[in-house]
N, C-alpha and C positions, 0 to 999 in steps of 0.2 A: 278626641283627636290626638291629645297628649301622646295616649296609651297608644295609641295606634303606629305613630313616631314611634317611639321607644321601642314597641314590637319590632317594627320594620330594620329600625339598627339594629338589635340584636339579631335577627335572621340573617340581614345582612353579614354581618361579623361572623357569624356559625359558619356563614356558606365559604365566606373569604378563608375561615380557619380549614376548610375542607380543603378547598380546592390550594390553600397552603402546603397542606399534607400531604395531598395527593402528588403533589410535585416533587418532595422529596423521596431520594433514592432508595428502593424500595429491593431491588434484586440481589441476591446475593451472587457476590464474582468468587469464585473460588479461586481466582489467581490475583487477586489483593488481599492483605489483612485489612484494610480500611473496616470501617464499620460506620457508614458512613447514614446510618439512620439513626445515630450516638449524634457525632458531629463530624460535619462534613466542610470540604474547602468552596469558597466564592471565587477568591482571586488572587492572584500571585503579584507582588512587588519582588523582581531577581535582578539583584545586585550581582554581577560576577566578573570576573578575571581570568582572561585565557592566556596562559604560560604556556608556550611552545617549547620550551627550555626543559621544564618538566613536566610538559605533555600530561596540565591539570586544570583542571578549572576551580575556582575559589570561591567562595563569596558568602550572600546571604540572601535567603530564600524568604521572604514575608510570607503569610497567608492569611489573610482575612477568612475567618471561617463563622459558621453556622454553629455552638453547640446548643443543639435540639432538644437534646436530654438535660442541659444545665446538669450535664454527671463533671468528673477531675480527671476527665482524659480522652485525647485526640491521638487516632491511629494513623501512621502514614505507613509508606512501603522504602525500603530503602534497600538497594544492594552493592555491595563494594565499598560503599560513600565513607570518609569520616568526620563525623558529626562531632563537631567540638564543644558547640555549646549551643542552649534554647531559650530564649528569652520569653516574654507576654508582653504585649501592646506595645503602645509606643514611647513607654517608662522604659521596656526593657526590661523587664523583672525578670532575674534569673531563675529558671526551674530543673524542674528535677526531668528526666531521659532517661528509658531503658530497652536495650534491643533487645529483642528477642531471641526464638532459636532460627539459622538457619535453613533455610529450603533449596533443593536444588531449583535453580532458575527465576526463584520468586524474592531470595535473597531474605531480608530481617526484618518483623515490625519495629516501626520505632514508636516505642509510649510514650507519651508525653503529657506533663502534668500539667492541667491547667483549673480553672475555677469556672462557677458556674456562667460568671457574666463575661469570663475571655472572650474577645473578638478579634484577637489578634497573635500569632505566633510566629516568632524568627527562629530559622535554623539555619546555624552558621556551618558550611561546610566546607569540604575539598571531595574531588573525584580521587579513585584512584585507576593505575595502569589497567587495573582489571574492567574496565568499564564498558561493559558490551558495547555501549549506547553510541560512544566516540570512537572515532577512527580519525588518528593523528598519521601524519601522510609526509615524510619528507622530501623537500626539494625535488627529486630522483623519481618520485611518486606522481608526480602530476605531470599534465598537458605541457608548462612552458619550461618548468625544470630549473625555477628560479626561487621559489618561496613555498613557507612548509604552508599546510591544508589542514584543514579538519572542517570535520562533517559527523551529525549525528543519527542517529537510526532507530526512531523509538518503539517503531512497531515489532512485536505488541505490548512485551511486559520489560522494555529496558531506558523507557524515560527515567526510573528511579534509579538509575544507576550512573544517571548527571546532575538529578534533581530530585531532592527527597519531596513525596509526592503521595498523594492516594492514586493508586497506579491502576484504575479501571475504567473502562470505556462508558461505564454506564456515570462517571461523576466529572462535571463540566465545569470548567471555571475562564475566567476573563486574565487575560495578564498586561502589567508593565515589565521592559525588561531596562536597564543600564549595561552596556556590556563593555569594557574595557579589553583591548586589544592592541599587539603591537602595532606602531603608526602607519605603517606601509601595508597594511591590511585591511580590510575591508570586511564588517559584520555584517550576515543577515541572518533575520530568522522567520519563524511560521509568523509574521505579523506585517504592520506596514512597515517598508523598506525605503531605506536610504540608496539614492541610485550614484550616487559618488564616495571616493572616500574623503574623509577631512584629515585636518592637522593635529586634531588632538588624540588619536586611536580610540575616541569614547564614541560608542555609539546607544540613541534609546529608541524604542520599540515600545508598539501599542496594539495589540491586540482585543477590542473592544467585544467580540462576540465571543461565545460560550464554546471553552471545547475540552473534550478529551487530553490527560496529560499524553495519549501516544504521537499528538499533532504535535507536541513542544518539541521544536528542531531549530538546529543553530548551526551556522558555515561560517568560517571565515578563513579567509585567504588572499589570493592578488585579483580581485576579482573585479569587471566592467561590467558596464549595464548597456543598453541599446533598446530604445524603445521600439516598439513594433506599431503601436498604433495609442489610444489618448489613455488606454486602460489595461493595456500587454505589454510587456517586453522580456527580453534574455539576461539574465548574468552569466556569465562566464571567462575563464580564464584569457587573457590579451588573446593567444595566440588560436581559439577557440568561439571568440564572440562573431564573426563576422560569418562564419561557418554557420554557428547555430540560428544567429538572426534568418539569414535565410533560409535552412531548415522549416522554421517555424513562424512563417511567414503570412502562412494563415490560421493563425493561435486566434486572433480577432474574429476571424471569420467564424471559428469552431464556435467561441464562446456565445454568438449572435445567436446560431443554430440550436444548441445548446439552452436557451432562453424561450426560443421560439416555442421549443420542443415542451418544457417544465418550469418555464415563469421566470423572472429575473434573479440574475447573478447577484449575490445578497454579500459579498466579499471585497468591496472595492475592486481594487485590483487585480488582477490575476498573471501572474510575473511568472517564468520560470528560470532555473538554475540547471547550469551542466555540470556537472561533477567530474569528478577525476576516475579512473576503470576500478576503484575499487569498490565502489558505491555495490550495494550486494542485491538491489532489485531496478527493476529496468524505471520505476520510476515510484517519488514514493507522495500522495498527496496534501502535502503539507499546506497549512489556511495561506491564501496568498504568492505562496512562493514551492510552486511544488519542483522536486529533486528528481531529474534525470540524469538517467544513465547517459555518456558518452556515446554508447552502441548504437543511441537513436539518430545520432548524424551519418544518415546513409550516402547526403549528398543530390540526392534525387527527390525528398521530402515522402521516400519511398515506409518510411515505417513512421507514420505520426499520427498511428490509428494508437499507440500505446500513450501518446498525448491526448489524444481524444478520452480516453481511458482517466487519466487523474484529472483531466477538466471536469468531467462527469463528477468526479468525488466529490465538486463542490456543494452537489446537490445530496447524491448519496454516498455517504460515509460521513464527510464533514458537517453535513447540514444536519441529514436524518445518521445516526451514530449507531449501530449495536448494543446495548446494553454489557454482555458479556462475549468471550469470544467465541466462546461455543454459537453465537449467533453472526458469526463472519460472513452468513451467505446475504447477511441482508445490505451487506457493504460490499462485495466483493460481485455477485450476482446482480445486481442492482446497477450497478457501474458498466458491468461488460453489456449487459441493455444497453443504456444510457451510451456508452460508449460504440456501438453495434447503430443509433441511430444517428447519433450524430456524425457518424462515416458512412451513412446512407446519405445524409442531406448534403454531406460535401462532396463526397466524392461517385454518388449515383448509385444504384439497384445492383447493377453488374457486380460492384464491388460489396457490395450488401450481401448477397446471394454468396459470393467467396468465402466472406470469411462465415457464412452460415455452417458452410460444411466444411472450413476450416476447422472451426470450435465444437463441430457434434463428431468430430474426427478424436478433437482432445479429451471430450469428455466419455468417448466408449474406447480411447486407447486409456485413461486414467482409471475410470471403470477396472479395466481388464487386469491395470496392477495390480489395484488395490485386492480384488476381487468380488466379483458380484453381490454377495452378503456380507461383506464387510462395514460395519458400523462407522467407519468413515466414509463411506460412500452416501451416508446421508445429508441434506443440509443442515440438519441439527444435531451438530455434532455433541461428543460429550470429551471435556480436554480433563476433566477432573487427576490430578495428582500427573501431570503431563504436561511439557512443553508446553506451553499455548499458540507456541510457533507452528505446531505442530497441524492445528487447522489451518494455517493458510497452507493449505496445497492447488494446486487446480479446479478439486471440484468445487468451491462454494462459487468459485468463478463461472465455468461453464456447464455445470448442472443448476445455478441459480441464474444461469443465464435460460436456458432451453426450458425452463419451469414458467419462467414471466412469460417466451414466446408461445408455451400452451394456451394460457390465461390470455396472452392478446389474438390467439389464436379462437379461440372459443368466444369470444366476445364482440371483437374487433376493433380495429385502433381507434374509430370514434367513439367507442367507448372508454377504451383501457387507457388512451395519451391524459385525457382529463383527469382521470382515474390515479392514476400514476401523478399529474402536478398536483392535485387536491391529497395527496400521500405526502410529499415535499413539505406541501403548506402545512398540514396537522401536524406533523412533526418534526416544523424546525428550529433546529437547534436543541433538540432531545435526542434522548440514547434511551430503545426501545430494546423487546424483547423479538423475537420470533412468534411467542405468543398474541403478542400489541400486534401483530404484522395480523395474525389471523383473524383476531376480533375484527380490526378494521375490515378488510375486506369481506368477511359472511357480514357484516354491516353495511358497507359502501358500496357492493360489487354485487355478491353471489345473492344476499338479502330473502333465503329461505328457499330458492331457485331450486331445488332436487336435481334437476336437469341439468343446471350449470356446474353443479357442485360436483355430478359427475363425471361431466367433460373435462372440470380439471381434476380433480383428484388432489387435493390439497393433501391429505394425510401421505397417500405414498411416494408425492415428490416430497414432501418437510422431514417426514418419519421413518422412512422404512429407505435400504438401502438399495444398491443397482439403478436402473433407469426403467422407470414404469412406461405401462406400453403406450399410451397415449402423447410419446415424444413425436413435436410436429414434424413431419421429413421436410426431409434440406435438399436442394440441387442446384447444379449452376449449369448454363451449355456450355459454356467457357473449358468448364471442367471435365466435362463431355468428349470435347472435343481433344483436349488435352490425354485424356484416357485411351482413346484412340489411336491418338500418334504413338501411346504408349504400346499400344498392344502390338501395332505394327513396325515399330521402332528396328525390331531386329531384322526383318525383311531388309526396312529402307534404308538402315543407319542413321547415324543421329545428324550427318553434316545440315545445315541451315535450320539445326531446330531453334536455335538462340535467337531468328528473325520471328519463330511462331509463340514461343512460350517469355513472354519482355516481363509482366509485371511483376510484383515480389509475391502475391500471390497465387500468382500460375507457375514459377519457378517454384513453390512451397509443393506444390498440388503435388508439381509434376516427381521433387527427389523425395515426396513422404509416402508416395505409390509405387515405385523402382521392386519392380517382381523381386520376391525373394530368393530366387536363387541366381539374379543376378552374377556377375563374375567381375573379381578384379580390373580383367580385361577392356572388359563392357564399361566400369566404370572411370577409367583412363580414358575410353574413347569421349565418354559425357562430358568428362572435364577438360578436354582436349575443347570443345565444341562452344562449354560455356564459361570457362575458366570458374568454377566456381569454389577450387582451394585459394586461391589467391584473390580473386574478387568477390563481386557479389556483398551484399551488406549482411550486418549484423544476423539477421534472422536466417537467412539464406545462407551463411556458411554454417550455423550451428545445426541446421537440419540434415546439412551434407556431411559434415563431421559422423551424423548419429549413423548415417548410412556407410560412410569410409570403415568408422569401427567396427561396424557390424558385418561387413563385409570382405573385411582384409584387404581394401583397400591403402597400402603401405605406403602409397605415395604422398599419401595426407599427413603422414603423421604429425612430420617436422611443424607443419601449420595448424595441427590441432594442439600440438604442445605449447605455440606461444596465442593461440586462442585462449586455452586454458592459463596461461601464466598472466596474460591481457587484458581480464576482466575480473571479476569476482561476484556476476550478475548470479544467485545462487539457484535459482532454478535451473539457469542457461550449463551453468558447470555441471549440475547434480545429473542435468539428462546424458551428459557425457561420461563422466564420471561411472553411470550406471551400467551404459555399457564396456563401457570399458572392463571390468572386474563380474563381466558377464566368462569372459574364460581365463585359466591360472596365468596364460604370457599375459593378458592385457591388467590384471591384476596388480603384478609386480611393476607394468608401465604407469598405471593409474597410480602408484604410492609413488615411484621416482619423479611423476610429472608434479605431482601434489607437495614433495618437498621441495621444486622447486618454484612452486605456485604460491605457496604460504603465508610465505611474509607478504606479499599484497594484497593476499583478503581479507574483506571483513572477517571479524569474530564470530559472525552470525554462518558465513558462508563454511568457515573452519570446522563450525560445529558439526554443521549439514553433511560436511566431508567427510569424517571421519566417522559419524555414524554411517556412510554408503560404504567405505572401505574395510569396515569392520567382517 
């Protein structure tokens, strides 16, 4: 009986040391130096200091780590930072540091010496000006035009360039933060939030669940809160909160739906932030406190499908994570589902079916740039020696969109919705492959099926570029009918069309179909009709923009210059931008408009620009 004990602990023990192993991070990121199957990080303790003065951050970085190898050295990612000094535990033992060679976009390894039984490493640092990650914002820069801003932007590879860091999606860790700030300011970041400000400008942060360094984001500014309901609310600037509160009035609602759909919200809270027009994506899903753009206060609660959108991430991206980014469809596609259902359940079918053929509009106009064979038109892309910025373009979004509605398509939602939350549950709070994506399902789903396996086609939606032929089709009557008026439009004229096409996505349908050889004329009279250079929200003027430019529509211009000087949303600019420098005059307008656009974009958006101007 003894022996039988003792067997039984040791199996036990073998199996625990397995499924030990199996848990650590196993993939290689080609856009970290980490090495993080040596030794890898647990959890941050960040001590820091925000100087608006010299527009820097300070402090000191802890990390509790794993070395797995018991080897004399821990690799992080570090770009622009200066690293002053690196201590061990909580003696503080000073060690030895050396950076590496630089890479463009991936920045320096930093080496660092440590011993076999280290569990603990400090690095003391400072940002510098150069710090993609940060965007310091004065007075002149924001909503009320009383106090500086800053905001951080990690996605994908520039959290290391506020916080030295193993900088890959596929390694997780927990953090504490202490944040010091001037007193009439107000800290938040990806964690639980403080919803006032206090007297001492100090504020701390807990982030208890496991995540990616691209989620570590940090605001501070003059900033209010307003709750929405016992587990939502808004921050945003005084002159900006009461706008967005009701905006986002049914963020409560979303997140219900949201649950019903894929199992319980696993984040405490779920708070959002409005940012100032520099912010360089329409919204970005930070754990807790996700960052939107400005753009999304239409006023009408007319564009808060792009909230539906990073509520979603709480499941996929933040929960379930990509491993590397070459695997961004599993987070980006994943979401525009997710986000596609939960604006079925709010807002009905009709609008389900819109933006169906909204988005198989995006993804065979994006197609078409790209070009059919082009190796970025897969979901599995390869970023190797490349931006990693570079995959997020549209397709992981609406090609890993239109790939899930094959599969629920072929199956159908009493199957696929289950299918889909038992996905959630196996892998939360892990950063998976595209490969983990496939096991699971020929496991959970297709299960040796021949039949089914064919109806989807797993290999030439993952693998092979263009749009395989088993894409579900899309329709709306709505849109139908919409086409219609279009065809007949010149007959009738455009007067009382603005009483037949109201919502933002029938007004989308109607200026993304405007015949091509349309006329200036024709286009004067549309906007006579529906005032759409001067009103109209966010989404709705950048699509009339794309058609003004394209059309020599002159009358826009003056309001497509301060659109562009307005925002810094970098997709929203680059679609314009593109046309624009589609001929030599609009060219020479795209560089004048752009130097005066500059100083208010992100670094990120700057980059984007100049590569389309080139």
């Amino acid at each position: 009986m003894k022996k039988l004990i003792l067997l039984t602990l040791f199996l036990t023990a073998i199996a625990c040391q397995k499924k030990e192993q199996s848990e650590k991070p196993t993939v290689t990121d080609e856009h970290s130096y980490s090495k993080p199957e040596l030794a890898v990080v647990k959890h941050l303790d960040l001590d820091i200091k925000v100087d608006f003065d010299t527009q820097t951050i300070s402090g000191k970085a802890s990390w509790l780590i794993d070395n797995i190898s018991k080897g004399n050295e821990i690799i992080f990612d570090e770009n622009t930072l200066n690293i002053s000094k690196v201590t061990l535990g909580d003696e503080e033992k000073e060690t030895k540091f050396e950076l590496g060679k630089d890479t463009e976009f991936h920045g320096k390894p930093l080496h660092i010496t440590i011993e076999p039984n280290t569990t603990k490493v400090n690095i003391y640092y400072s940002t510098t000006k150069n710090a993609v990650a940060l965007q310091w914002l004065t007075p002149e820069q924001t909503a009320d035009k009383k106090s500086p801003f800053l905001f951080s932007q990690g996605e994908s590879v520039w959290s290391r360039t506020w916080i030295p860091c193993q900088d890959s999606p596929g390694i997780r860790f927990t953090y504490n933060a202490k944040v010091t700030v001037p007193k009439d300011l107000l800290a938040v970041m990806s964690a639980v939030n403080p919803q006032k400000k206090n007297d001492t400008g100090v504020y701390t942060f807990k982030q208890d669940k496991a995540i990616p360094s691209y989620l570590m984001a940090i605001a501070v500014g003059d900033i209010e809160f307003q709750s929405i309901d016992n587990r939502t609310g808004v921050y945003a600037e005084p002159s900006m909160l009461k706008k967005s509160a009701y905006e986002f009035a049914e963020l409560g609602k979303m997140v219900v739906a949201a649950e019903k759909l894929y199992g319980p919200y696993r984040w405490g809270r779920y708070d959002v932030l409005v940012l100032p027009p520099s912010f360089p994506y329409g919204g970005m899903e930070n754990p807790n406190l996700t960052f939107l753009t400005p753009g999304v206060i239409a006023g009408d609660r007319s564009l808060t499908s792009l909230l539906a959108h990073e509520l979603g991430h709480s499941w996929s991206g933040n929960l379930v994570t990509n491993a590397t980014w070459d695997d961004i469809w599993l987070n980006e596609g994943f979401t525009t589902y997710v986000e596609h259902r939960i604006g079925e359940a709010i807002f009905g079918k009709k609008e389900f079916e819109m933006q169906n053929v909204i988005t198989n509009k995006e993804l065979t106009d994006n197609v078409a740039e790209y070009g059919e064979t082009s190796p970025d038109t897969r979901l599995k892309v390869s970023l190797t020696g490349r931006n990693p910025d570079d995959g997020i373009s549209m397709i992981p979004y609406v090609k890993g969109y239109a790939f899930l509605r094959v599969i629920e398509n072929a199956v159908g939602r009493e199957k696929f919705d289950p299918f889909i939350k038992n996905y959630f549950d196996a892998h939360a709070f892990k950063s998976i492959t595209t490969e983990d994506f496939v096991k699971y399902i020929n496991e959970n789903l297709i299960k040796g099926d021949k039949t089914l396996a064919d109806k989807i086609k797993l290999e030439d939606w993952i693998y092979k570029p263009g749009i395989p032929s088993n894409i579900v089709p899309v329709s709306s009557a709505d849109f139908d009918a919409i086409d219609k008026i279009q065809k007949s439009r010149r007959e009738t004229g455009v007067t009382g069309l603005s009483k037949k096409i109201t919502t933002t996505a029938e007004k989308q349908h109607f200026i993304d179909h405007l015949p091509a050889d349309i006329t200036p004329k024709e286009m004067e009279a549309i906007d006579k009709e529906f005032n759409f250079t001067k009103g109209g929200n966010f989404i709705i003027k950048r699509q009339w923009f794309v058609q003004a430019i394209r059309h020599q529509y002159k009358d826009a211009n003056p309001a497509i210059e301060q659109f562009l000087i307005g925002i810094s949303r970098t997709g929203s600019v680059i679609m314009l931008y593109k046309e624009m420098v589609k001929t030599p005059e609009g060219k020479v307008w795209a560089k004048q408009v752009f130097e005066k656009a500059k100083s208010g974009y992100h670094a990120t958006t700057i980059l984007a620009v100049e590569d389309v101007l080139k």
